[in-house]
PDB file of N, CA, C and O in Angstrom:
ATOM      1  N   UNK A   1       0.854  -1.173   0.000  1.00  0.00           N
ATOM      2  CA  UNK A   1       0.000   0.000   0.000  1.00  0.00           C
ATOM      3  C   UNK A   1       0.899   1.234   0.000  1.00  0.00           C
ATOM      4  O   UNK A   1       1.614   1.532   0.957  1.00  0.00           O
ATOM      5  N   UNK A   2       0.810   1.993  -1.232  1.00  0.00           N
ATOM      6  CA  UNK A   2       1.352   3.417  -1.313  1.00  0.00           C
ATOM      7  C   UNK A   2       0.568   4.658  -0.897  1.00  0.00           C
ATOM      8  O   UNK A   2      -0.021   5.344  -1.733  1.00  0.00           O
ATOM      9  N   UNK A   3       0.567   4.974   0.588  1.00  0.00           N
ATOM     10  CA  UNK A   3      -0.725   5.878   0.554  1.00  0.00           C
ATOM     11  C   UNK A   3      -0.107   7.450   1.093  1.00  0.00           C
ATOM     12  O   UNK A   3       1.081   7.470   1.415  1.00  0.00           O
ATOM     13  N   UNK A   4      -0.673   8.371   1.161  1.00  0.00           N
ATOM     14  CA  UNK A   4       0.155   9.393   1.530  1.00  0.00           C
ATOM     15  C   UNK A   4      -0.061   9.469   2.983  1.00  0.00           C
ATOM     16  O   UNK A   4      -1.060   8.995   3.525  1.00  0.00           O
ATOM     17  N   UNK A   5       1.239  10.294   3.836  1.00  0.00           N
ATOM     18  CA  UNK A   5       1.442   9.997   4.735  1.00  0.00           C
ATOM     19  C   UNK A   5       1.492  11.729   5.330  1.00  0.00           C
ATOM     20  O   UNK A   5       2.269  12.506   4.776  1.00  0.00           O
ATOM     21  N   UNK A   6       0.814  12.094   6.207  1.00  0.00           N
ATOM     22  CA  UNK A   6       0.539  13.471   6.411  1.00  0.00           C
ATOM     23  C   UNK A   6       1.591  13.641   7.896  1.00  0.00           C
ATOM     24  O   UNK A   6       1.702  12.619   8.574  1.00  0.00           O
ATOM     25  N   UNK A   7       2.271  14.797   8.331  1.00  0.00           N
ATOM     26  CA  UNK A   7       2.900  14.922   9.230  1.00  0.00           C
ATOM     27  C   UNK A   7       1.502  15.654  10.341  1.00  0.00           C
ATOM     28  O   UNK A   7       0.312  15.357  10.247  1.00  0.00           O
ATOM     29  N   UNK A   8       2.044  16.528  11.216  1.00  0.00           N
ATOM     30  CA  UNK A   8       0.766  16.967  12.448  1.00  0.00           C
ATOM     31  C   UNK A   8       0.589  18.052  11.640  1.00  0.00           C
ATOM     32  O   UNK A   8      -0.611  18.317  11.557  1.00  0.00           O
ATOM     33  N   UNK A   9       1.446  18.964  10.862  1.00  0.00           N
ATOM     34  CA  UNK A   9       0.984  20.587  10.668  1.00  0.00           C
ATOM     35  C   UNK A   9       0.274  20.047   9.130  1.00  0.00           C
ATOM     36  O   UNK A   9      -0.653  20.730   8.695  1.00  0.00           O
ATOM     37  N   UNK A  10       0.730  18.809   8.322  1.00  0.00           N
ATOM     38  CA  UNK A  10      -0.088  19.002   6.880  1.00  0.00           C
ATOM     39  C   UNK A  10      -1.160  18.049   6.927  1.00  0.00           C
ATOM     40  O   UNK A  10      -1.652  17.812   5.824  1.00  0.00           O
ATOM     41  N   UNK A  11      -1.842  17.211   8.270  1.00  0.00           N
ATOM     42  CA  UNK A  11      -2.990  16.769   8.602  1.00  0.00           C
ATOM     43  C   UNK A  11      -3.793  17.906   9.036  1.00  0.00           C
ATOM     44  O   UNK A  11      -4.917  18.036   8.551  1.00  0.00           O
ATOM     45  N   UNK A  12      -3.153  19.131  10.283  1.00  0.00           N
ATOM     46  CA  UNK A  12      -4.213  20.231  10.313  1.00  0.00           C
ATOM     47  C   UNK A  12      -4.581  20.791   9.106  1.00  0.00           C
ATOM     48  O   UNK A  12      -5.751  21.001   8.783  1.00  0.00           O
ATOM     49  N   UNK A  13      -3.314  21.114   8.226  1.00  0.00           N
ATOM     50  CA  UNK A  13      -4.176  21.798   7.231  1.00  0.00           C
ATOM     51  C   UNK A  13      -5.098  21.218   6.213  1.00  0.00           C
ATOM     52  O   UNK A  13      -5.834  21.986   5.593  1.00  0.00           O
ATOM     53  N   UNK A  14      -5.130  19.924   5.978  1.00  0.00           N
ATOM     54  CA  UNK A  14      -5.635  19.136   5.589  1.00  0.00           C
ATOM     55  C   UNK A  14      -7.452  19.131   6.203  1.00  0.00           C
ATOM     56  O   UNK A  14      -8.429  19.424   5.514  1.00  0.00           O
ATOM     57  N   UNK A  15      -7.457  18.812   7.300  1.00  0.00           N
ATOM     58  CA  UNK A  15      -8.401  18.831   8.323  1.00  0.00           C
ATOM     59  C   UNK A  15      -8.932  20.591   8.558  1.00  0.00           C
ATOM     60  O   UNK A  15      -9.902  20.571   9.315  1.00  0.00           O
ATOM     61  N   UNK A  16      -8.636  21.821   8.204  1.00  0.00           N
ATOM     62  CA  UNK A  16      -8.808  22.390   8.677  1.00  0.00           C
ATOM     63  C   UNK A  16      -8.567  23.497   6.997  1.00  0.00           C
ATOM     64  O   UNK A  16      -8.031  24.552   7.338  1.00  0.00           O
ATOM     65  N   UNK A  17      -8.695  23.483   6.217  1.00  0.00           N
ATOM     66  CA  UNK A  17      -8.644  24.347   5.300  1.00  0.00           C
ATOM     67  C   UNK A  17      -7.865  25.703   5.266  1.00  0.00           C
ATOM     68  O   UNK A  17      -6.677  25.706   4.944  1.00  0.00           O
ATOM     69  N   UNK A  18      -8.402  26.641   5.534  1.00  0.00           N
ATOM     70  CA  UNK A  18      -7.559  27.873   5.728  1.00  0.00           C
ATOM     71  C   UNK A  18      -7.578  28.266   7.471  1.00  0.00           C
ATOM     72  O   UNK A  18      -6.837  29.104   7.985  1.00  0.00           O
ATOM     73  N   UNK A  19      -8.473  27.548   8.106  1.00  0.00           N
ATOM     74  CA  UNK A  19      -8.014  27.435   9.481  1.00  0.00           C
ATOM     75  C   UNK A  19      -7.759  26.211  10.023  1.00  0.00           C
ATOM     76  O   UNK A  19      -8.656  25.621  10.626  1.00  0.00           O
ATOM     77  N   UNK A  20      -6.483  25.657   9.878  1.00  0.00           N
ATOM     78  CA  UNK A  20      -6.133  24.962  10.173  1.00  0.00           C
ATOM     79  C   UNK A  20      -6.212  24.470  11.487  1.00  0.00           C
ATOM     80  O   UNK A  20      -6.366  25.393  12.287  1.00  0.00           O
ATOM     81  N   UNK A  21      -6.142  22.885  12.226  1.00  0.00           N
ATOM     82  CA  UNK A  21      -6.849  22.506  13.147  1.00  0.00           C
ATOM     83  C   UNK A  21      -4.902  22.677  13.833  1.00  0.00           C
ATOM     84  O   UNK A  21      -4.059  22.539  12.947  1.00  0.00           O
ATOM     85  N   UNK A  22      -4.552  22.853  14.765  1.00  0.00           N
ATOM     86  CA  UNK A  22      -3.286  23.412  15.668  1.00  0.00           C
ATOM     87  C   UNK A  22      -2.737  21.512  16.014  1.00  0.00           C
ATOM     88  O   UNK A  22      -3.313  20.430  16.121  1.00  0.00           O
ATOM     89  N   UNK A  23      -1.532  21.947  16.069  1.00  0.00           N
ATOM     90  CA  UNK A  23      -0.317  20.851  16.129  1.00  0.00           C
ATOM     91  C   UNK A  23      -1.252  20.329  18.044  1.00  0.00           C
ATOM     92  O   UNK A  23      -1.674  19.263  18.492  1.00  0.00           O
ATOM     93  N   UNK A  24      -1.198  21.423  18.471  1.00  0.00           N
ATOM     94  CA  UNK A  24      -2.273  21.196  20.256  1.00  0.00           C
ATOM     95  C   UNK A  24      -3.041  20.483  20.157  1.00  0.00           C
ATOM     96  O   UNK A  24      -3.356  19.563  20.912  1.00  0.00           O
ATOM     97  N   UNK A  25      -3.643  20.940  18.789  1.00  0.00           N
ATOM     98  CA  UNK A  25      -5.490  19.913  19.046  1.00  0.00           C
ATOM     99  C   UNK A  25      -4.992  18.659  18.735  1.00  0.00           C
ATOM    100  O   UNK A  25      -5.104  17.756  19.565  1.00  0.00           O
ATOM    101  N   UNK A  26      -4.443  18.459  17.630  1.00  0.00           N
ATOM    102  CA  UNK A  26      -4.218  16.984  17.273  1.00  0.00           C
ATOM    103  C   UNK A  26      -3.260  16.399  18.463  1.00  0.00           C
ATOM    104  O   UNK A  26      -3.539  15.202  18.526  1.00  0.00           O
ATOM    105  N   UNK A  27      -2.543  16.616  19.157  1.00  0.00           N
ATOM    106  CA  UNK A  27      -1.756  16.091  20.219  1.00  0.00           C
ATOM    107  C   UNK A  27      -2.939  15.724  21.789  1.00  0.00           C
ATOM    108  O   UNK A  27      -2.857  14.958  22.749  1.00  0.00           O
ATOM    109  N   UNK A  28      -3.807  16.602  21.392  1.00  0.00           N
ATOM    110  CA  UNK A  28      -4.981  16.566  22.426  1.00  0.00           C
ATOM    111  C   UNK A  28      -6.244  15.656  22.487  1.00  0.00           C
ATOM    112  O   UNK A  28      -6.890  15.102  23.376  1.00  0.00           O
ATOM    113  N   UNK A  29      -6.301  15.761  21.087  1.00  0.00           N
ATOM    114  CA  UNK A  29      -6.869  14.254  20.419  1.00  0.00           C
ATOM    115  C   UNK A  29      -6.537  13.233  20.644  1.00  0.00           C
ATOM    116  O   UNK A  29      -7.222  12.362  21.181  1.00  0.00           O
ATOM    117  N   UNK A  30      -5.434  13.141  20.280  1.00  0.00           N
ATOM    118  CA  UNK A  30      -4.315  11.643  20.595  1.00  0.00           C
ATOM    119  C   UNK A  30      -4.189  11.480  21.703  1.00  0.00           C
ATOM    120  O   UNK A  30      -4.044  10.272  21.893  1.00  0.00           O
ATOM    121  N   UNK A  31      -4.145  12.271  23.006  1.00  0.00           N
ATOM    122  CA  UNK A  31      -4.245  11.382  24.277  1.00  0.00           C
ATOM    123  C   UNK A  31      -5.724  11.216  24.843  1.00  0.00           C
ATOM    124  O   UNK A  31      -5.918  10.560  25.867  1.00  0.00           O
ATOM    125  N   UNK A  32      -6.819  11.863  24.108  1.00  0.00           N
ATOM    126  CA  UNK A  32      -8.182  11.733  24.351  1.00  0.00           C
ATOM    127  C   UNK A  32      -8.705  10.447  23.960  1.00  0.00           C
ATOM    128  O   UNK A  32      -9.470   9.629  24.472  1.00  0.00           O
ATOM    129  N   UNK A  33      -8.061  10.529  22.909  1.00  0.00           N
ATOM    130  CA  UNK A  33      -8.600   9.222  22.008  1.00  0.00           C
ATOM    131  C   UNK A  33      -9.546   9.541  20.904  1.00  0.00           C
ATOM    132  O   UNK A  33      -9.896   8.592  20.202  1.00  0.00           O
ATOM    133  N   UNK A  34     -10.233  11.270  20.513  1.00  0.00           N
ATOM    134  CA  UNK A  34     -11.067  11.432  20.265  1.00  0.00           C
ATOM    135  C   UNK A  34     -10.832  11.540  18.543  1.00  0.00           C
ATOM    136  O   UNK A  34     -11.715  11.169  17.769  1.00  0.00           O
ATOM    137  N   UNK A  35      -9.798  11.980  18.173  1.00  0.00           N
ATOM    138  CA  UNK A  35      -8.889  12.142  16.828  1.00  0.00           C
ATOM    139  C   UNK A  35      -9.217  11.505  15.639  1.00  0.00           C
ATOM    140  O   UNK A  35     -10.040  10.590  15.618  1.00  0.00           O
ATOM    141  N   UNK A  36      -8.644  11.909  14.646  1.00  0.00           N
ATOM    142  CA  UNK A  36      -8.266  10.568  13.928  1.00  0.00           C
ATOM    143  C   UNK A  36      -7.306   8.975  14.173  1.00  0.00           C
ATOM    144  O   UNK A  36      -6.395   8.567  14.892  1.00  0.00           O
ATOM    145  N   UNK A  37      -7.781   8.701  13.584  1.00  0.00           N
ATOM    146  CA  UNK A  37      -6.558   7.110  14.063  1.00  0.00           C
ATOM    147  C   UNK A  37      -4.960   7.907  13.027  1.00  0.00           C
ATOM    148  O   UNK A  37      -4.712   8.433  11.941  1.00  0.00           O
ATOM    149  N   UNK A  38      -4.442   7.592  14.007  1.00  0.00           N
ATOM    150  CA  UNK A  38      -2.965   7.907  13.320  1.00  0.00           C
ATOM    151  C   UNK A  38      -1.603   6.236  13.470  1.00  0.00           C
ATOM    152  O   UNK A  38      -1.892   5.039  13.472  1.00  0.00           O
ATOM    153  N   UNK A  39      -0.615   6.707  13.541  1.00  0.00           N
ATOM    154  CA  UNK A  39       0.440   5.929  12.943  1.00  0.00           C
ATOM    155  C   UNK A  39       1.565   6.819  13.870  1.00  0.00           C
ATOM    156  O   UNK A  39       1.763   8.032  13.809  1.00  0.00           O
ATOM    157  N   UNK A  40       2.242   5.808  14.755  1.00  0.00           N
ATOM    158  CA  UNK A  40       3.291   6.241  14.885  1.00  0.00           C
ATOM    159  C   UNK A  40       4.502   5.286  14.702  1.00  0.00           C
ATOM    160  O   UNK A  40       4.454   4.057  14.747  1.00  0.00           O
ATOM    161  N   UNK A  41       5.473   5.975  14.512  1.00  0.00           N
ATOM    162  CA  UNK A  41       6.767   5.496  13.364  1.00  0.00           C
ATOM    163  C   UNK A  41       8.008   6.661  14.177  1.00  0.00           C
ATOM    164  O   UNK A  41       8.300   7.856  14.135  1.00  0.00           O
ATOM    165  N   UNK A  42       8.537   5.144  15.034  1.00  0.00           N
ATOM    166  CA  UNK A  42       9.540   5.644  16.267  1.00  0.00           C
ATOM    167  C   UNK A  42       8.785   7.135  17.025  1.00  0.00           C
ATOM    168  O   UNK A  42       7.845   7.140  17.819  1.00  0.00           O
ATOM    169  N   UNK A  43       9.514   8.283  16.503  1.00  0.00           N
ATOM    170  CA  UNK A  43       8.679   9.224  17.774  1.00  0.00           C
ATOM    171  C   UNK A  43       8.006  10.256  16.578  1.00  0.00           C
ATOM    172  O   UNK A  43       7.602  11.399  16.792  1.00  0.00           O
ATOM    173  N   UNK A  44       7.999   9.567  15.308  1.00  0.00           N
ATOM    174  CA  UNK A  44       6.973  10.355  14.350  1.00  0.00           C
ATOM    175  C   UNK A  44       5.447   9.513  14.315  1.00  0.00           C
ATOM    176  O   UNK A  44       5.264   8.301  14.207  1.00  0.00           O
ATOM    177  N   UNK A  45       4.359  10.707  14.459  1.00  0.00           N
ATOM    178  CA  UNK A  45       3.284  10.666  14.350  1.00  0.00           C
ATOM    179  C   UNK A  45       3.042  11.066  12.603  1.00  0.00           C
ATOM    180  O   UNK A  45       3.683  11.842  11.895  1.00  0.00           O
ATOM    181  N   UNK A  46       2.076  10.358  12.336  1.00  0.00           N
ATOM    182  CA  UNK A  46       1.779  10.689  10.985  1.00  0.00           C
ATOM    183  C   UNK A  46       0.323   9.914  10.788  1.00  0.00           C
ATOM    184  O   UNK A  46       0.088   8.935  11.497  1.00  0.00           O
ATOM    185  N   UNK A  47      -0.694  10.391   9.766  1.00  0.00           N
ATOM    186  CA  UNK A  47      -1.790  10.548   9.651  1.00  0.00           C
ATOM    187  C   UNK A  47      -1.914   9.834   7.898  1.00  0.00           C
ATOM    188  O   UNK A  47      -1.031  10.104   7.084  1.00  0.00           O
ATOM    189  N   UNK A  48      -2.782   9.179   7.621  1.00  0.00           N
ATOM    190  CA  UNK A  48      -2.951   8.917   6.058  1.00  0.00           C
ATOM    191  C   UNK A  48      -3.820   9.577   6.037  1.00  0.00           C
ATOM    192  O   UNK A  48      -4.468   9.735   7.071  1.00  0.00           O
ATOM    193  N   UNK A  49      -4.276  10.397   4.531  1.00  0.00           N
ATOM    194  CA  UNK A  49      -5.116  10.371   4.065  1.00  0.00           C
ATOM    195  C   UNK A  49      -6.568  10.306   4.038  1.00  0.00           C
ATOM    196  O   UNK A  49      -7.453  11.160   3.996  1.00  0.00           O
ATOM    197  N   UNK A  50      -6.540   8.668   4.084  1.00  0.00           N
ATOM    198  CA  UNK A  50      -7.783   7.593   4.308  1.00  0.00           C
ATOM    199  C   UNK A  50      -8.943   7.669   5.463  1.00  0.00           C
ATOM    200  O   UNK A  50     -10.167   7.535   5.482  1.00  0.00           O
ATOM    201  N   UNK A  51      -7.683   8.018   6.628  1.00  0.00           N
ATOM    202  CA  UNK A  51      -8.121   8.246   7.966  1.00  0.00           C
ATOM    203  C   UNK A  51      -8.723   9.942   7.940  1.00  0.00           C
ATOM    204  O   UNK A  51      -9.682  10.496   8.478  1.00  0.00           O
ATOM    205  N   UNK A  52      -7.738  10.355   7.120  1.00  0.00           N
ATOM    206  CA  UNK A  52      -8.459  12.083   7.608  1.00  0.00           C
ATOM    207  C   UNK A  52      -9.779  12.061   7.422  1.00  0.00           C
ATOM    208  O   UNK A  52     -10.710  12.354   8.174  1.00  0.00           O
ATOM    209  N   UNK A  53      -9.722  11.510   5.847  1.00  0.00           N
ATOM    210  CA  UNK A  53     -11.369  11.491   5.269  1.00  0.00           C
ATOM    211  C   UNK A  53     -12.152  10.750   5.969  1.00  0.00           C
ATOM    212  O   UNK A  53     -13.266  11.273   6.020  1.00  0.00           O
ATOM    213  N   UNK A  54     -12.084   9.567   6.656  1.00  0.00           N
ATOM    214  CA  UNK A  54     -12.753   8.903   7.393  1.00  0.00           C
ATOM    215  C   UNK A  54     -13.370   9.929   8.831  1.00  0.00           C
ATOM    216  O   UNK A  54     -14.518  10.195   9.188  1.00  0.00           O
ATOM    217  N   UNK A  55     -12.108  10.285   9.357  1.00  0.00           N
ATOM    218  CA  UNK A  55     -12.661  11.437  10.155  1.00  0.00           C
ATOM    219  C   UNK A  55     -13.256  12.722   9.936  1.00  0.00           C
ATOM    220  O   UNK A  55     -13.765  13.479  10.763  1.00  0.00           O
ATOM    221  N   UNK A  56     -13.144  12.831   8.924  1.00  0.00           N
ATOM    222  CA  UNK A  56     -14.344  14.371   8.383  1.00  0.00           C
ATOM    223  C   UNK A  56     -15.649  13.927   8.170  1.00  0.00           C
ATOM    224  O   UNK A  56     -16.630  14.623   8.434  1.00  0.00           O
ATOM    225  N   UNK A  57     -15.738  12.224   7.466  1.00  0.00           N
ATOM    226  CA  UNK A  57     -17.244  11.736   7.090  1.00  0.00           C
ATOM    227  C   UNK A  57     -17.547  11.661   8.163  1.00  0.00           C
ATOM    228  O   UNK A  57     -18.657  12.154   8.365  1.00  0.00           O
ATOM    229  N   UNK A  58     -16.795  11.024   9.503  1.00  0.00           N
ATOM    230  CA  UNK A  58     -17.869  10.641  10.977  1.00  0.00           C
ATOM    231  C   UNK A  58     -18.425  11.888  11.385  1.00  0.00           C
ATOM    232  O   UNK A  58     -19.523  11.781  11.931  1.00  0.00           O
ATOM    233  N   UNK A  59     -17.933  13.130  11.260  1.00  0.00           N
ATOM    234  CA  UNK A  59     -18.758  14.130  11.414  1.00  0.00           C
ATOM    235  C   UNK A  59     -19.534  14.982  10.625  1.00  0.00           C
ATOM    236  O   UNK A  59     -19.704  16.179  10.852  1.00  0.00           O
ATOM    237  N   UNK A  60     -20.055  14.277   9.592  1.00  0.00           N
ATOM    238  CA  UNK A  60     -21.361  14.872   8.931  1.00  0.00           C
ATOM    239  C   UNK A  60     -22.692  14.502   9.563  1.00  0.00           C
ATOM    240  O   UNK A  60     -23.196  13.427   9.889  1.00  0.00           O
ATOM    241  N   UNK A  61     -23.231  16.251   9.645  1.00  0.00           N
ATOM    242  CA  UNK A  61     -24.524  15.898   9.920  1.00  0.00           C
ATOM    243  C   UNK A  61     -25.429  16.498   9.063  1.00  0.00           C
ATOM    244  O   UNK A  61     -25.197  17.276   8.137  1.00  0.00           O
ATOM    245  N   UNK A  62     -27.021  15.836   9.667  1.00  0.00           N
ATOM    246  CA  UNK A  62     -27.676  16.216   8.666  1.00  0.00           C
ATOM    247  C   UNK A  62     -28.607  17.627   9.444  1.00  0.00           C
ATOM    248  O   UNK A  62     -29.405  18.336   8.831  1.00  0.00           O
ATOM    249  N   UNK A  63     -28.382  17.712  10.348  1.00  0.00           N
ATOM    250  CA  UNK A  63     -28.876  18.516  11.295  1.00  0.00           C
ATOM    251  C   UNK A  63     -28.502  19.027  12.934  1.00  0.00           C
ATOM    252  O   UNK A  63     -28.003  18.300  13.793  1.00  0.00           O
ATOM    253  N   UNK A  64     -28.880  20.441  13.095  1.00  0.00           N
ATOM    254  CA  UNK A  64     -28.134  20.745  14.532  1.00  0.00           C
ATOM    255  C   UNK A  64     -28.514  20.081  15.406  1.00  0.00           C
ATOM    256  O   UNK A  64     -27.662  20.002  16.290  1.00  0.00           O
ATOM    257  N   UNK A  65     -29.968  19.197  15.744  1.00  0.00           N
ATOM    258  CA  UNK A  65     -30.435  18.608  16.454  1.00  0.00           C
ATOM    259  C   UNK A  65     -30.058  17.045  16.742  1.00  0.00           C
ATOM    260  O   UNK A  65     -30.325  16.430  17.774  1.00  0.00           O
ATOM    261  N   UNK A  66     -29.337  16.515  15.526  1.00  0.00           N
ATOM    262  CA  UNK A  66     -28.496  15.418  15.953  1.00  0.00           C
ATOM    263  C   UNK A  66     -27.827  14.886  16.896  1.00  0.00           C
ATOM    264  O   UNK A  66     -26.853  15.614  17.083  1.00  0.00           O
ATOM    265  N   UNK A  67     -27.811  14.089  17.537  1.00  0.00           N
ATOM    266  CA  UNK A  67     -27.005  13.972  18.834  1.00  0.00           C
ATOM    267  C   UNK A  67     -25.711  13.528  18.228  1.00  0.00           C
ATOM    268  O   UNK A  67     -25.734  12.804  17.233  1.00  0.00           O
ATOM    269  N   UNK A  68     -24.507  13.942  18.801  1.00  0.00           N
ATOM    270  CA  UNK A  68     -22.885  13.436  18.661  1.00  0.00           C
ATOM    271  C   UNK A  68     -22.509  12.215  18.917  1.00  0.00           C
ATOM    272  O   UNK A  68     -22.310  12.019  20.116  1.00  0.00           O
ATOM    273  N   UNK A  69     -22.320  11.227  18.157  1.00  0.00           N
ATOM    274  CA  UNK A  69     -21.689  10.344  18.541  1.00  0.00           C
ATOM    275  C   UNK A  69     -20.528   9.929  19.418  1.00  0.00           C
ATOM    276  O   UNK A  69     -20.214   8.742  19.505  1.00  0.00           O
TER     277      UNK A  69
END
């Protein structure tokens, strides 16, 4: 599997368009558990792709009244 491999600052921007989601949040995530699933590789963290998108679809809604998973 050749997939791309995002570091913490090009998963925020990835995740976060022109406001990018902060190197904090994603580190805050990761000990929450609440994040994307990531990859760590010795003391590099890194993010695919696959997963970002996976984590942007779990939070579509169809309405404000939705409850959060």
């Amino acid at each position: 599997m050749n997939e791309l491999l995002f570091d913490e600052e090009g998963a925020g921007r990835y995740l976060g368009g022109t406001r990018p989601v902060s190197k904090r949040t994603l580190q805050r995530w990761r000990l929450e558990g609440s994040g994307p699933v990531y990859i760590k590789l010795s003391r590099s963290v890194r993010y695919r792709k696959s997963d970002l998108d996976a984590f942007i679809a779990a939070g579509l809604r169809h309405s404000t009244s939705e409850y959060a998973e």
